[in-house]
Structures are given as structure tokens and as C-alpha cells.
C-alpha positions as CSV (number, residue, x, y, z in Angstrom):
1,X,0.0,0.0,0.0
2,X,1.6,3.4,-0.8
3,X,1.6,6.0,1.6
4,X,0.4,9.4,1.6
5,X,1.2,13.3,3.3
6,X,-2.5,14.9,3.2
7,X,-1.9,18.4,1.5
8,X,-4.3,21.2,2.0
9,X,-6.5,22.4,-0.5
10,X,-4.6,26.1,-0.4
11,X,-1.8,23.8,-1.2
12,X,-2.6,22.5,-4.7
13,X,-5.4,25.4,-5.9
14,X,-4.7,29.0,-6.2
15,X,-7.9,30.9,-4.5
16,X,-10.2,32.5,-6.5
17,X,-10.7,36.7,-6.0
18,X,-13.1,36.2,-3.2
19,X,-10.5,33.9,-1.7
20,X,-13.1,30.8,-2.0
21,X,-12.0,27.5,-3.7
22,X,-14.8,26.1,-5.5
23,X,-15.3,22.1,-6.6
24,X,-14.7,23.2,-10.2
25,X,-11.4,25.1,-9.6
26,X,-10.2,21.4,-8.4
27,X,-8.1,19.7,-11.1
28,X,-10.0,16.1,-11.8
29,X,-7.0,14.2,-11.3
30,X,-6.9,15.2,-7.3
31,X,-8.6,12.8,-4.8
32,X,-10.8,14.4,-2.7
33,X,-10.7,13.9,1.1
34,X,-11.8,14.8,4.9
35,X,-9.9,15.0,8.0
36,X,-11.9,14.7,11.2
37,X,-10.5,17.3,13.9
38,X,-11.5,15.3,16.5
39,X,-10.4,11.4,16.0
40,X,-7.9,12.0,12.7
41,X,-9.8,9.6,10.5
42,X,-9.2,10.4,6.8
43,X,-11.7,9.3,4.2
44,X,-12.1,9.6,0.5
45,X,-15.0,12.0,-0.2
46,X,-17.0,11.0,-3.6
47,X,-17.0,14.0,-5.9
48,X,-19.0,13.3,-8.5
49,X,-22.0,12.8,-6.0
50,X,-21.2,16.1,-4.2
51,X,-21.1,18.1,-7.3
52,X,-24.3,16.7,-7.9
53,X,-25.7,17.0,-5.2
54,X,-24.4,20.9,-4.3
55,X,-23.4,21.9,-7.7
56,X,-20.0,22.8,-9.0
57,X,-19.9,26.3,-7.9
58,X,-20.2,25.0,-4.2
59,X,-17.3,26.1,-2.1
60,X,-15.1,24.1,-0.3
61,X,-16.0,26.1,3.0
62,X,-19.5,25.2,2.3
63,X,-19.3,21.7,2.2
64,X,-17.0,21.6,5.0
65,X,-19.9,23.2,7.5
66,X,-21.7,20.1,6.1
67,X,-19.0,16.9,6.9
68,X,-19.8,14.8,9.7
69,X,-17.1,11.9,10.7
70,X,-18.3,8.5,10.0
71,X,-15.9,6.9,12.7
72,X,-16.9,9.4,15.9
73,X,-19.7,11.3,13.9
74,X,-18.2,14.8,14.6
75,X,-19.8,17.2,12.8
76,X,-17.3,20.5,13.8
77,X,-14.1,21.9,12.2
78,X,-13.5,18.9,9.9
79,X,-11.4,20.1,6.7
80,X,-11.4,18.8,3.0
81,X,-7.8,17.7,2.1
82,X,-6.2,16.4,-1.4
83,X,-5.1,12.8,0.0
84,X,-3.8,11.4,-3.1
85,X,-3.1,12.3,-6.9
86,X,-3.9,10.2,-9.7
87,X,-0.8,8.9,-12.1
88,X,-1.6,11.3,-15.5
């Protein structure tokens, strides 16, 4: 199993003017993840279903006020990381 340093999104996108990183600023090939603040679980978040579901102008800050862990269901200051990159 390879390993992996979770980066932040500020990381791998350059912010928009309103300083807002949107789902479609997000190059496909990135992986899309959450950290929970509380227990440090990391899980794969499915994007095709949240642009979907919330649209591809959602912004990452949005749909962070909207995570809630699946290991110790905390719902507070949970952040959307890049954990992995897809070979191009």
C-alpha cells in the first residue's frame, strides 16, 4: 500500500478573487478527502455525487460546515484535504 502526506486544498489550488475555492477550480485528477479534527480519520469524499448533489460552484467552506465523521460522527471543524493524486 503506498503512503500518503495529506496536503491542503490552499496547497494544490490558487484561490479564486473572493479567496473561495470552488469544486470546479479542483483539477479532476486530485482525490478528494476529509480529516476529522477530532479522531484524525481520513476518508475519500465521492466527488461526482457532491457536485451533484451541491453543484459545481459549491465552495469548499460550504461543504465543510456540512462533513460529519463516520468513525466518531463529529460534525465541527472537519477540513477537505487532497489525500492522493492520480498517475496522469
Amino acid at each position: 500500500m503506498r503512503q500518503f502526506k495529506p496536503l491542503h486544498l490552499s496547497e494544490v489550488v490558487f484561490f479564486t478573487r473572493d479567496g473561495q475555492i470552488r469544486l470546479k477550480d479542483i483539477q479532476p485528477y486530485y482525490v478528494l478527502g476529509a480529516i476529522c479534527r477530532h479522531c484524525k480519520s481520513i476518508s475519500e469524499l465521492d466527488r461526482r455525487a457532491l457536485e451533484r448533489r451541491y453543484g459545481r460552484d459549491t465552495t469548499a467552506i460550504n461543504l465543510e460546515k456540512r462533513l460529519r465523521c463516520r468513525s466518531c460522527q463529529n460534525a465541527r471543524g472537519n477540513t477537505i484535504m487532497v489525500i492522493n493524486q492520480w498517475p496522469r
